[in-house]
C-alpha positions as CSV (number, residue, x, y, z in Angstrom):
1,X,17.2,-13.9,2.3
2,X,18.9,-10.4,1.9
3,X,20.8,-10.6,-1.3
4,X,22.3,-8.2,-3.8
5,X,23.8,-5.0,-2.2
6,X,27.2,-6.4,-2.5
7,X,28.9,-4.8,-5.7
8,X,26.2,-2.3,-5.8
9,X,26.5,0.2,-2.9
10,X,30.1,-1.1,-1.4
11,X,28.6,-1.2,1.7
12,X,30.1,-5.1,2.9
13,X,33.7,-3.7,3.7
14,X,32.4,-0.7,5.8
15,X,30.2,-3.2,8.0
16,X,30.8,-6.9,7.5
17,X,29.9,-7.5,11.2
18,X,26.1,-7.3,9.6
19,X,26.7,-9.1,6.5
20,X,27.1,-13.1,5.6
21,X,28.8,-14.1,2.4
22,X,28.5,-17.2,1.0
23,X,29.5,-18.3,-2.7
24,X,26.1,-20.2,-4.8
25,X,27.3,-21.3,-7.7
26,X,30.1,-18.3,-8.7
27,X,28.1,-15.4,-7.3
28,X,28.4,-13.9,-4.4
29,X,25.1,-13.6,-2.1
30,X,24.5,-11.4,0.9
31,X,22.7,-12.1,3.4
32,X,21.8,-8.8,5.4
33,X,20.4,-8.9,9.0
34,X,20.2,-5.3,9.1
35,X,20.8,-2.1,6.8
36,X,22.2,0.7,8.5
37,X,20.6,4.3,8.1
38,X,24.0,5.5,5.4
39,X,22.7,2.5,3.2
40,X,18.8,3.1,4.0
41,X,20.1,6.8,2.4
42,X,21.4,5.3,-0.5
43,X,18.4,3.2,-1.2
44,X,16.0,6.4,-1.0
45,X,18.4,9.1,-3.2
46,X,19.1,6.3,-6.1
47,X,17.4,7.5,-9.0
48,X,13.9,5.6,-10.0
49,X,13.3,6.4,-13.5
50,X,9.5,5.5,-14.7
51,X,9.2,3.9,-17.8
52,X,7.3,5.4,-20.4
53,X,4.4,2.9,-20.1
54,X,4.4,2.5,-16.1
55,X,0.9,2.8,-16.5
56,X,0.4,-0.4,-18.2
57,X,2.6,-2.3,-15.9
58,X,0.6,-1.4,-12.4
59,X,-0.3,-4.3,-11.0
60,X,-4.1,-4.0,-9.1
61,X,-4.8,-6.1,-6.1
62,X,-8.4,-5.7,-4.6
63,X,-8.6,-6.4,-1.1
64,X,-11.4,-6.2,1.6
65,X,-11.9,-2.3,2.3
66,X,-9.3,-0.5,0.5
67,X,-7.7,-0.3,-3.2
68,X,-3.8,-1.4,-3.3
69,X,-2.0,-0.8,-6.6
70,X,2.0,-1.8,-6.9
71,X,4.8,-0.8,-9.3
72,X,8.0,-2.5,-9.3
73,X,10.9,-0.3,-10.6
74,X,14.6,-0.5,-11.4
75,X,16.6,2.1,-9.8
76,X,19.8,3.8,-11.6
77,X,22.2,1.1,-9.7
78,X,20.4,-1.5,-10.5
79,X,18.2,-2.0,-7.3
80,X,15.0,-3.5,-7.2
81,X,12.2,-0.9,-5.8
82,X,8.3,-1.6,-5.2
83,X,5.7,1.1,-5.2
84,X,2.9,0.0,-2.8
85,X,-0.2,2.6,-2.8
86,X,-3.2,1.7,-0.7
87,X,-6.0,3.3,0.1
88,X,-9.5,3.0,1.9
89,X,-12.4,2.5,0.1
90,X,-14.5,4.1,3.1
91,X,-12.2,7.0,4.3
92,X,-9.7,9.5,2.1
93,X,-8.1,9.9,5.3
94,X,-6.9,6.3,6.1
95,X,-4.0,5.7,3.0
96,X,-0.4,5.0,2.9
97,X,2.1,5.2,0.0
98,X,5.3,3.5,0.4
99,X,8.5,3.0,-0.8
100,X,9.6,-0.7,-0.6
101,X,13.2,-2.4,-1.5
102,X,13.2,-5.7,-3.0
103,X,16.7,-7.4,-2.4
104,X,17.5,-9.2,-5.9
105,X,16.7,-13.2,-5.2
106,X,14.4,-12.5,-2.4
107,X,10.6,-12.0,-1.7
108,X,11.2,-9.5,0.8
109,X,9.6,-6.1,1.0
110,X,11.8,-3.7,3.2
111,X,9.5,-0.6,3.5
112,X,12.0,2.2,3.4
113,X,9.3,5.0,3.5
114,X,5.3,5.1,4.2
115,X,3.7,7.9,4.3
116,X,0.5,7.7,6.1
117,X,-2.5,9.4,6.2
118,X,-4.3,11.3,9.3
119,X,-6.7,8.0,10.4
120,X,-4.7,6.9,13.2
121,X,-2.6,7.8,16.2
122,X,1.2,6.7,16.0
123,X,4.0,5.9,18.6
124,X,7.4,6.0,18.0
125,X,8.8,3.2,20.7
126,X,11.9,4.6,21.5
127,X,10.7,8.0,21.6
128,X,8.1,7.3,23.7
129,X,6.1,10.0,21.5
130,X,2.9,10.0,20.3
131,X,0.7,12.2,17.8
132,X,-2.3,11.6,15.3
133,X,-1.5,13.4,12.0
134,X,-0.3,13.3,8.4
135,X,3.0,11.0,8.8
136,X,6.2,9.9,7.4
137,X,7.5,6.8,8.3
138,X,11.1,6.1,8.0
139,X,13.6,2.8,8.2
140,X,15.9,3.4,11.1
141,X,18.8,1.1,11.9
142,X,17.7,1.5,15.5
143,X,14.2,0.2,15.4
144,X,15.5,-3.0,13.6
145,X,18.2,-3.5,16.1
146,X,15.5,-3.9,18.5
147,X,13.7,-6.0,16.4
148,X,11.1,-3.7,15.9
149,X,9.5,-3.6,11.7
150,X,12.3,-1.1,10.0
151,X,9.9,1.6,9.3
152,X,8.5,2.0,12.7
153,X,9.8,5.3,13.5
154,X,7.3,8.0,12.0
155,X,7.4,12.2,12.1
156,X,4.1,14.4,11.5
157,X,3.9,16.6,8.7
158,X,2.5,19.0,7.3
159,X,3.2,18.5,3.6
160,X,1.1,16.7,2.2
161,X,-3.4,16.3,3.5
162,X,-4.4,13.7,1.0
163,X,-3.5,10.9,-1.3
164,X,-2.6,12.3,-4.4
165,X,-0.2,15.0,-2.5
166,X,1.5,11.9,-0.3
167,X,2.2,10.4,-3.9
168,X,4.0,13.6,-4.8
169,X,5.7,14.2,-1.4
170,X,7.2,10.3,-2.0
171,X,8.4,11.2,-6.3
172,X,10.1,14.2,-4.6
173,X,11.6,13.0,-1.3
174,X,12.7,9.9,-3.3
175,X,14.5,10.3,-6.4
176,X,11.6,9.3,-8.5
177,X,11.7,10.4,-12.5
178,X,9.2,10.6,-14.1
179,X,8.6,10.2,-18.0
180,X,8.8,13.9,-19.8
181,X,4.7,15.2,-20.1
182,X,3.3,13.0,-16.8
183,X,1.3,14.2,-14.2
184,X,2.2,13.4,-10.9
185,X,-0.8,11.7,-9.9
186,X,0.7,8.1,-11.0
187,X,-2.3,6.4,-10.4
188,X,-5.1,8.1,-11.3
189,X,-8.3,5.9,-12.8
190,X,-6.4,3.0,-12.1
């Protein structure tokens, strides 16, 4: 369940054919079936400060090929944000780095950015285009419309060739802050 944009971004009035508001015990809740791409916009330029001690607070989960590390982060509005960084175990090239929003009261993961590495070849459905590079995936209103996962649209790059660059291509694209004196690398020996 989609819950806690209202009051935030003002988004309900501009398109309440998308949204369902029901009253739980004096709050308001909404329930979101799809965010369009002016609120996917909002999500991505809020401000994500790091704390100080982010590095303390990265939560390791070690899984059959590859290394995945997470963050969770309070943005400037109040938004819940996860940082999800995987990455294969057996090949620098297969990784993905992604920006996720976590609706307050929910356990969903909306991945509002992934930037992928250059182990696989990528379609774009609706385009009906398809290349094998260094990618940025990004959430669409389109692709959920058709029900496909809101980050399935994807453009090549050229700004980032490994890892530790995709990391740095996501702080900048994404409003990230980090703490005064810290390296960009945020997850380096973890």
């Amino acid at each position: 369940m989609w819950s806690g944009l209202r009051g935030r971004l003002d988004i309900a009035s501009k398109h309440e054919d998308l949204y369902l508001f029901k009253f739980i015990l004096g709050n308001w809740i909404t329930v979101v079936d799809i965010l369009s791409d002016q609120d996917i916009n909002i999500l991505v330029k809020e401000k994500k400060l790091l704390p100080k001690d982010y590095h303390l607070k990265i939560k390791v989960h070690p899984k059959k090929g590859h290394k995945e590390r997470e963050l969770d982060i309070k943005g400037e509005n109040g938004h819940d944000f996860r940082l999800i960084l995987r990455q294969s175990i057996l090949n620098p090239l297969d990784f993905s780095v992604i920006l996720a929003f976590r609706p307050v009261n929910s356990n969903v993961i909306f991945r509002l950015r992934r930037y992928n590495g250059k182990s696989h070849e990528h379609t774009n459905m609706i385009e009906h285009s398809t290349f094998y590079d260094y990618h940025i995936h990004q959430a669409t209103e389109r692709y959920q419309q058709l029900g496909l996962r809101e980050d399935a649209y994807a453009e090549p790059t050229d700004r980032f060739a490994d890892f530790n660059e995709a990391i740095s291509c996501l702080i900048e694209d994404c409003r990230f802050e980090l703490p005064s004196g810290t390296q960009k690398s945020l997850f380096e020996g973890n």
